[in-house]
Every structure is written in structure tokens, then in C-alpha cells.
C-alpha positions as CSV (number, residue, x, y, z in Angstrom):
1,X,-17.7,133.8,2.1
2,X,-20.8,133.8,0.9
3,X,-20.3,134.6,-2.8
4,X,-17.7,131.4,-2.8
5,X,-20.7,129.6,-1.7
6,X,-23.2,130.7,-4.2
7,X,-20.2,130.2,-7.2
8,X,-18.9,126.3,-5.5
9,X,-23.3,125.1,-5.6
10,X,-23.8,126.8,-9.3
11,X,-20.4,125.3,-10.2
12,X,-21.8,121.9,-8.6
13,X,-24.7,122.2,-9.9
14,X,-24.1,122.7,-13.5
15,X,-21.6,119.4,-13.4
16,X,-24.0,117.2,-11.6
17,X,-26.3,118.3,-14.6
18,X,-24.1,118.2,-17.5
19,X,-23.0,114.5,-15.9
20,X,-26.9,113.8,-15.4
21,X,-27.3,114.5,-19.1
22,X,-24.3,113.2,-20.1
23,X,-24.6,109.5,-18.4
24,X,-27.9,109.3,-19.6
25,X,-27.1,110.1,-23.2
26,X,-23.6,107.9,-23.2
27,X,-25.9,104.8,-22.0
28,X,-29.1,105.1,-24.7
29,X,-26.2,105.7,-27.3
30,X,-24.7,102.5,-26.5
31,X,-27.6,100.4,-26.4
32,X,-28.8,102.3,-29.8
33,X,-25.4,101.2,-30.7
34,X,-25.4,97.6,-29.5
35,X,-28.6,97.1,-30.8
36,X,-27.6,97.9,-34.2
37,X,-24.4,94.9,-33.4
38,X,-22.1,97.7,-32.8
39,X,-21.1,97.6,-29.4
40,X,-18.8,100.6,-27.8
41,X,-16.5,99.7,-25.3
42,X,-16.1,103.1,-23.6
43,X,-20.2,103.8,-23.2
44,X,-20.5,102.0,-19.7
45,X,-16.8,103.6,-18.4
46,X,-17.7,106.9,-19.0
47,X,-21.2,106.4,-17.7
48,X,-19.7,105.4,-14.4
49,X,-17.1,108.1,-14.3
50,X,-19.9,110.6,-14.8
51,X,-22.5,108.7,-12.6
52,X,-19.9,108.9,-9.4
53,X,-19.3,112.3,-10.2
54,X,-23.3,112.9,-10.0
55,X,-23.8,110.9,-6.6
56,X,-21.3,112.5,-4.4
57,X,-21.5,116.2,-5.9
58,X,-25.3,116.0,-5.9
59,X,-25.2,114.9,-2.8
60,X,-23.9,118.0,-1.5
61,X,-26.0,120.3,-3.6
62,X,-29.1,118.3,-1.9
63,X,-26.9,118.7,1.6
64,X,-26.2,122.6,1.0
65,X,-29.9,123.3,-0.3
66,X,-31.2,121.2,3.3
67,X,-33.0,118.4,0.8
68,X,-31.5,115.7,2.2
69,X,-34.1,112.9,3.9
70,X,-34.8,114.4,7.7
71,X,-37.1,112.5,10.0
72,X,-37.5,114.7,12.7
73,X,-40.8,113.2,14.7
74,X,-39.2,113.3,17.9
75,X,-37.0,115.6,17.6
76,X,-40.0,118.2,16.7
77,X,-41.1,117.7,20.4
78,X,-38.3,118.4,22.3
79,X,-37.8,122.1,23.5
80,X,-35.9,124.0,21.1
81,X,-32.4,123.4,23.5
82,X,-32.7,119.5,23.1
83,X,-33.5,119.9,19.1
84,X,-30.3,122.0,19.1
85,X,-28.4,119.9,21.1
86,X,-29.4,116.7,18.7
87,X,-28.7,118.8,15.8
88,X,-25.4,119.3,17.2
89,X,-24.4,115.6,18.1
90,X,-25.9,114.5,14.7
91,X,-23.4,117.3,12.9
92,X,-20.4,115.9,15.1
93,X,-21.2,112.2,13.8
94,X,-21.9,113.5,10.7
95,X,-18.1,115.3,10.6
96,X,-15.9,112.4,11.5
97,X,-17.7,110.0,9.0
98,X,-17.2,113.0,6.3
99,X,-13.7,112.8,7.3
100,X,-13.4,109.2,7.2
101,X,-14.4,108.8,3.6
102,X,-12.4,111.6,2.2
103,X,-9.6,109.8,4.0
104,X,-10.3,106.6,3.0
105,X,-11.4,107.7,-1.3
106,X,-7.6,109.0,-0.8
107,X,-6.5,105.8,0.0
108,X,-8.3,104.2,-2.8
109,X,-7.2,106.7,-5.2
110,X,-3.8,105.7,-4.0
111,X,-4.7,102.0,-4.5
112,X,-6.4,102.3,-8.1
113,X,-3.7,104.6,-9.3
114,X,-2.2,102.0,-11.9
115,X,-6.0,100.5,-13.0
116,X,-7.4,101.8,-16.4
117,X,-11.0,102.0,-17.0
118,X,-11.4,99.1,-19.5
119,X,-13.1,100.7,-22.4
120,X,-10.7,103.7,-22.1
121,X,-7.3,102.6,-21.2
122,X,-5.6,106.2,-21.4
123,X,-8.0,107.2,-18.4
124,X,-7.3,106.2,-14.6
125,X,-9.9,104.6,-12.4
126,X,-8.3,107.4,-10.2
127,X,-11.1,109.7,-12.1
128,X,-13.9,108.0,-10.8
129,X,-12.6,107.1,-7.3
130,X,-11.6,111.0,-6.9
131,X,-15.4,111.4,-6.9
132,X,-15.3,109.9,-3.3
133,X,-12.5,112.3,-1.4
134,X,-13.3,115.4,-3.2
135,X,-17.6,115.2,-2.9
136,X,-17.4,114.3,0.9
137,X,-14.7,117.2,1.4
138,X,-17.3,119.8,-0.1
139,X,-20.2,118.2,2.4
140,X,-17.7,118.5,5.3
141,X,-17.0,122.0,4.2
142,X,-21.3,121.7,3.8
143,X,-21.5,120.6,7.4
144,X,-19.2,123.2,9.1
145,X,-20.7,126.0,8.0
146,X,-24.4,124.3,8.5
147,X,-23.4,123.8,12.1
148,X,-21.8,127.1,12.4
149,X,-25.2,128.4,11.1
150,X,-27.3,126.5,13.9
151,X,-24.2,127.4,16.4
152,X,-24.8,131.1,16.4
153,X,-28.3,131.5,15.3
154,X,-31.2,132.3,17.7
155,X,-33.6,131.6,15.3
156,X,-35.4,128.0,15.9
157,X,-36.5,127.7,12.1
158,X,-32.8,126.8,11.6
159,X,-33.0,123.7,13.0
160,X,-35.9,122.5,10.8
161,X,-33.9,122.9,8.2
162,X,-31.2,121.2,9.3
């Protein structure tokens, strides 16, 4: 289980960069282009596609690696059973959102099914709403074993990272 891990964040990781790269360099060739009177249709589509694709698999990158924003203040001064207990209750929130929007990017991959991206009208919208579903199933898959992890560990330095 833990070499799928390690392969699903460097697979995750190389897209988010080569989309990273990629949006960036679709966008300043377009407004090279544009600025030269040549506008391309297609620049800002793709930039999107690859932009959602960023956000919601960076997302869980950030989620798996424990970098996402964390204000623990008060939680730092509870005994370690309440911090646990927190931890636990924030997990199970966490979980049923997760689940909402993979249920409802589903539905709007359903909905945008006969939309074309209008620069690119061989490609489906479905492309860049799929970025919803399928990065907040890898976080939910993120967030049970990250609460499996605090579940059976002892160790209180697992809930600071949390």
C-alpha cells in the first residue's frame, strides 16, 4: 500500500507540474501572439483545462504531504485526547464534503457532457469538469488513510501534522 502511494503523489506530482508549466506557457504564447494581432482561440481553453487539473490534483499533493493551511492555536492546548478527538471530527466533516463534490463534479460532468470548450470544439468541457470528481476522490482516498494514520498511532507528533 505504500508503494501505490509513493507512485499515485509522483504521478500527481509530475502532472500538476507539467500543467503548471504548461498553463503558464499556453497563456504568455497567446498574449505574444495577440500582441503581434494574431489571436489563438484555443490558448485560454487549454489554460483552463490544465489550470483545473493543477488546483484539485495539487491540492492533494499539498493534502498528502500535510501542507495544507492548519491553525491549530487551540487545539495545541488541549491534552493530546481532545487534539485527537478534534482531529478526528475535523476528518469526518472533511470526508462527507470530499464525498459531496466527487458526487456532485459527477453530476456536472453528466450536465456539461454535450458542451465544447469554445476554442477547441473536438474537446468536451467534460475534461475540465472531471478535474472536480476525480481530485476530491484522491483527497478522500488522502483523508482515509490520514485518519487511519492518527486512528492507530500512539505517537502525538501525528496530530501536528495533521
Amino acid at each position: 500500500m505504500k508503494k501505490f502511494f509513493e507512485i499515485l503523489n509522483k504521478a500527481e506530482l509530475a502532472i500538476t507540474m507539467t500543467c503548471v508549466v504548461g498553463f503558464t506557457s499556453v497563456l504568455m504564447l497567446g498574449a505574444a501572439v495577440r500582441l503581434l494581432g494574431h489571436p489563438l482561440n484555443w490558448c485560454n481553453d487549454v489554460a483552463l483545462l490544465m489550470l483545473a487539473w493543477t488546483t484539485f490534483l495539487g491540492g492533494d499533493v499539498a493534502f498528502r504531504a500535510g501542507r495544507m493551511v492548519n491553525v491549530d492555536i487551540l487545539i495545541a492546548k488541549l491534552p493530546v485526547r481532545f487534539q485527537k478527538a478534534v482531529a478526528v471530527m475535523v476528518y469526518a466533516v472533511l470526508l462527507v464534503m470530499m464525498f459531496m463534490m466527487v458526487k456532485q463534479g459527477a453530476l456536472l460532468c453528466v450536465n456539461v457532457g454535450k458542451r465544447t470548450l469554445e476554442g477547441i470544439p473536438f474537446l468536451s468541457y467534460v475534461w475540465v469538469a472531471a478535474s472536480i470528481p476525480v481530485g476530491f476522490s484522491l483527497m478522500f482516498i488522502t483523508a482515509v488513510k490520514r485518519l487511519y494514520d492518527l486512528m492507530m498511532s500512539s505517537d502525538t507528533t501525528v496530530i501536528s501534522k495533521m
